[in-house]
N, C-alpha and C positions, 0 to 999 in steps of 0.2 A: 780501322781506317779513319783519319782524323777530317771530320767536319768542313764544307765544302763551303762557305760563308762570302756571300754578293748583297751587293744593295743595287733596287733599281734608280734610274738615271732619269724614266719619266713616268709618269700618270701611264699604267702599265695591263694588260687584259691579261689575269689569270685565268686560263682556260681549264675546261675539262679532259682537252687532247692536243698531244701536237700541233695544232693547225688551227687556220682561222676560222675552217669550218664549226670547229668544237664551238659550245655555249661557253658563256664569260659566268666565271663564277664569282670574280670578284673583281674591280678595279685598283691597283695596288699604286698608293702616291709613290710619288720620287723621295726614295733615300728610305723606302721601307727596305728592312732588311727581309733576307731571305736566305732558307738553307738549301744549299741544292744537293739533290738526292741522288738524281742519275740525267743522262743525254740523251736525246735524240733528233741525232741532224744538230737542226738550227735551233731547237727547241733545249729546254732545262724543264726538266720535273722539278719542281722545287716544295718546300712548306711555310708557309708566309703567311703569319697572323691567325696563327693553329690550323691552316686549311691547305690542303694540299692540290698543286694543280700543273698547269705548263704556264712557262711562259718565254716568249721570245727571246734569244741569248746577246743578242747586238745590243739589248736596253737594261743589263745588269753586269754591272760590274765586280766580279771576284775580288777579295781581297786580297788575293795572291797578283792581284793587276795592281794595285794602286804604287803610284808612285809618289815619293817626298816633295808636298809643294814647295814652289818656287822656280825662279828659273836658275837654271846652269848658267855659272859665273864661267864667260869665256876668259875670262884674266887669272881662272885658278889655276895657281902653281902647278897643282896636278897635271892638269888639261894641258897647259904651256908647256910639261915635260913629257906628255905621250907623245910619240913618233905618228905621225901621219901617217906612212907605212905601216902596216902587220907585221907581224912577225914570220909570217907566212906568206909568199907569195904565189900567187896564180902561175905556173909555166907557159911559157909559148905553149909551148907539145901539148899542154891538156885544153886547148882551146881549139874550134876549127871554125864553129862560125861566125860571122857577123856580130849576132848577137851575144857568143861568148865572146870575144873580143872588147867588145865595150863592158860588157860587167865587169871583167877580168881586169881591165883598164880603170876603172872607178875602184875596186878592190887595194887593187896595187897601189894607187897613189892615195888612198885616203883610210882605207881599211881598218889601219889600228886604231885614230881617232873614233869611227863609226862604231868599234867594236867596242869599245870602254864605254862611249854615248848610250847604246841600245841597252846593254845589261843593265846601264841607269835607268833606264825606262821599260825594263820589262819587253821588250822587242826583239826579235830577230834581225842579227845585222843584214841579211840577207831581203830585207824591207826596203830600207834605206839605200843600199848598193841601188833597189830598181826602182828607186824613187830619183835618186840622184840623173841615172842612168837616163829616163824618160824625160826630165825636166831640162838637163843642158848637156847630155853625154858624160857630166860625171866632172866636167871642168866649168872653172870659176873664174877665170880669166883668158882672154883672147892672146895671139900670136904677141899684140905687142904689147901686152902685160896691163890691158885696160879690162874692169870686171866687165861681162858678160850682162848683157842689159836687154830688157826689151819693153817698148815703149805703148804704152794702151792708149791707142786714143780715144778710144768710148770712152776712160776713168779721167782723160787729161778737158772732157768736155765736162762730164760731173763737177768736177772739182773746180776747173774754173771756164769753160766754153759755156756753159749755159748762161753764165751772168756775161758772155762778151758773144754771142751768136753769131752775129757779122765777122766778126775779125777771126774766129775758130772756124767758120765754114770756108773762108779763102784759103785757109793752108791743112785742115783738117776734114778726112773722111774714115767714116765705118758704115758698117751695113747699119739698117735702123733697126732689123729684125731679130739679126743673129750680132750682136754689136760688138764681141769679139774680133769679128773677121770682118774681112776687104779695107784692112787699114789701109790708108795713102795720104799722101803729103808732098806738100810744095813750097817752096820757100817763098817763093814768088806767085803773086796771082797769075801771073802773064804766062808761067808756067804750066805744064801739063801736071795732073798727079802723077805719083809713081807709087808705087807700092816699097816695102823698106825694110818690111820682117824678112830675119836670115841672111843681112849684112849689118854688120856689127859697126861697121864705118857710120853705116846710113842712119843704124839704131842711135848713135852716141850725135849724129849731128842735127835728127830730129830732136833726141832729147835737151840739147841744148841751145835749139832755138826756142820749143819752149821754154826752158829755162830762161830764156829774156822775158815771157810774155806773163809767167808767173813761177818761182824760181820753186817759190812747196806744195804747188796743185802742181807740179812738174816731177817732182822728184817722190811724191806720192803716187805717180802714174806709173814708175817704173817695176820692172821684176825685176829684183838683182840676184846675181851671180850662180854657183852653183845650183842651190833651191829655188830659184825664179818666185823669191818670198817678195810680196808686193812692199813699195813703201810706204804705203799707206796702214800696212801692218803693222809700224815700228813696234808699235806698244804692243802686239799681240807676244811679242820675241822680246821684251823685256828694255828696250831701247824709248827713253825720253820723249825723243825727236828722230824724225825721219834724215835731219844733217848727220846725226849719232852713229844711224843706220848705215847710212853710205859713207860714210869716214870709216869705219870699220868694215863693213861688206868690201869697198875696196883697199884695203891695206893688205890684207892674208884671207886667204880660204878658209884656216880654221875658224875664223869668226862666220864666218856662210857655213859652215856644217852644225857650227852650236848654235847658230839660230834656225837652222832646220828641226831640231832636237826642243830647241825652246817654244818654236811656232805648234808644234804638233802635242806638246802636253802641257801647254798654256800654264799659266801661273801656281794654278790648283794641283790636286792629288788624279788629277787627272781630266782629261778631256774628250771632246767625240772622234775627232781623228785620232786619236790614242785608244780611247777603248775598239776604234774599226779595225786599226791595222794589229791589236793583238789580237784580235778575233779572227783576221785574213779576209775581212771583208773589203775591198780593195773598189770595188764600185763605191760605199757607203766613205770613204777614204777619199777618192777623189770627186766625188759632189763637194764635199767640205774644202776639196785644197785647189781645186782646177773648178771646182763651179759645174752647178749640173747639165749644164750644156754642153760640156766638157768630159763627164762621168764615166761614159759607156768607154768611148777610147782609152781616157788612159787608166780607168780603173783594170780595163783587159790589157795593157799593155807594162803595168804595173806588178799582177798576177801571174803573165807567162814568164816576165822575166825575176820572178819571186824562184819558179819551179827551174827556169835554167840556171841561175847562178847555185841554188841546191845541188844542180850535178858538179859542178866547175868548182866551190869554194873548198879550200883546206879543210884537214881534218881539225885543227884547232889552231886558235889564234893567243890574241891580247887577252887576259882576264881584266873584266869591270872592275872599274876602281871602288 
């Protein structure tokens, strides 16, 4: 049986047992290597620096994980000739719920791209389908072919509200606690708030009144398309400038699916949303991509819809490029 070969990720507690009850026998740095021997659960027996022990499986990376640094060129000829479509499609007849219906739907229209992407990454396409799925229903563009957006104003106050206070509070509100939520805006002082998430009208004509008031702590505030990848992210996805971003986020969706693929295995041979979601830890996945205030929901909404599109997907698709 050929040798099982991981390096840890951080300053790491080789225990005596499974569990944190066990005594630490050793503290093991980041990027010590380590042989793993056998599993248990969430645990790796491993042997690391002649001593044998457990240690937690979320914070070692396999060799059989690492993926080729860099990011995914979305302009490769490659990539520009796979079909968006699978080769397989989802049937009406094998879907009944709800919730198959939208997986089934995100499958269908982006499937073969998602599937060439994941085997580049070591993933299950069946990840990404309910990643897609939870972040914008799996589409990238609204009815009248504008990207799909949504507008933070806790990040639009960050970036530029706290050096303008006065003029950010007359047209801008979030909770202070939970700063995510109870967005609202008014264009006018004289105006009441209103609230604006989950109209795409209202999303795109708040975003572009900020945009008068500061045109890239505005377009840094925004989630775009498919993946709801912030702009403020550019550089995490391989993109210059956040103008880069959204010139390309809105032209085509496949540029929103390879930067979904680029955001999650970062420049390097790998990353922590990458080594989460090959591990199927899907909480540890959306703390890093939705923010821990965020976590609990859509890492479980993430994970159930991992195990339903399992029943509903074809028996085989695209092969990775």
């Amino acid at each position: 049986m050929a040798q099982r070969m991981g390096r840890t990720t951080t300053h790491l507690n080789l225990r005596k047992g499974p569990g944190p009850r066990f005594a630490v026998i050793a503290i093991l740095k980041p990027q010590t290597r380590v042989q793993v021997l056998d599993e248990q659960g969430t645990w790796l027996r491993v042997l690391a620096r002649g001593q044998e022990g457990f240690v937690h499986r979320d914070f070692v990376l396999l060799e059989m994980q690492r993926v080729r640094p860099g990011f995914i060129n979305p302009d490769d000829p490659r990539l520009i000739a796979t079909p968006l479509m699978p080769a397989r499609l989802i049937a009406a007849g094998a879907v009944q719920t709800t919730e198959e219906r939208l997986l089934a739907g995100v499958w269908n229209r982006l499937g073969g791209l998602i599937e060439v992407l994941s085997g580049q990454l070591k993933l299950e396409p069946a990840v990404a389908v309910a990643v897609f799925a939870t972040e914008s229903g799996g589409r990238g563009f609204a009815a009248d072919d504008r990207m799909i957006i949504r507008f933070e104003n806790h990040l639009f106050y960050d970036f530029w509200g706290q050096r303008n206070p006065t003029r950010f509070n007359q047209h801008f509100r979030f909770s202070p606690s939970r700063r995510w939520q109870n967005h609202q805006w008014r264009r006018d002082p004289s105006q009441p708030f209103q609230a604006f998430h989950g109209d795409q009208n209202l999303e795109w004509e708040v975003f572009n009144f900020a945009r008068a008031l500061d045109d890239q702590a505005a377009k840094k505030s925004i989630s775009m398309g498919a993946p709801q990848i912030l702009g403020a992210n550019h550089a995490s996805i391989g993109y210059e400038s956040v103008d880069q971003m959204l010139e390309d986020f809105s032209q085509e969706i496949r540029y929103q699916v390879v930067g979904f693929f680029n955001f999650i295995r970062g420049a390097g041979s790998t990353s922590r949303m990458l080594a989460a979601l090959q591990a199927g830890n899907y909480l540890q996945f959306a703390a890093y991509y939705n923010g821990p205030g965020n976590a609990a929901r859509y890492g479980g909404l993430i994970g159930g819809r991992v195990e339903t599109f399992a029943r509903i997907r074809p028996a085989q698709g695209l092969q990775p490029v």
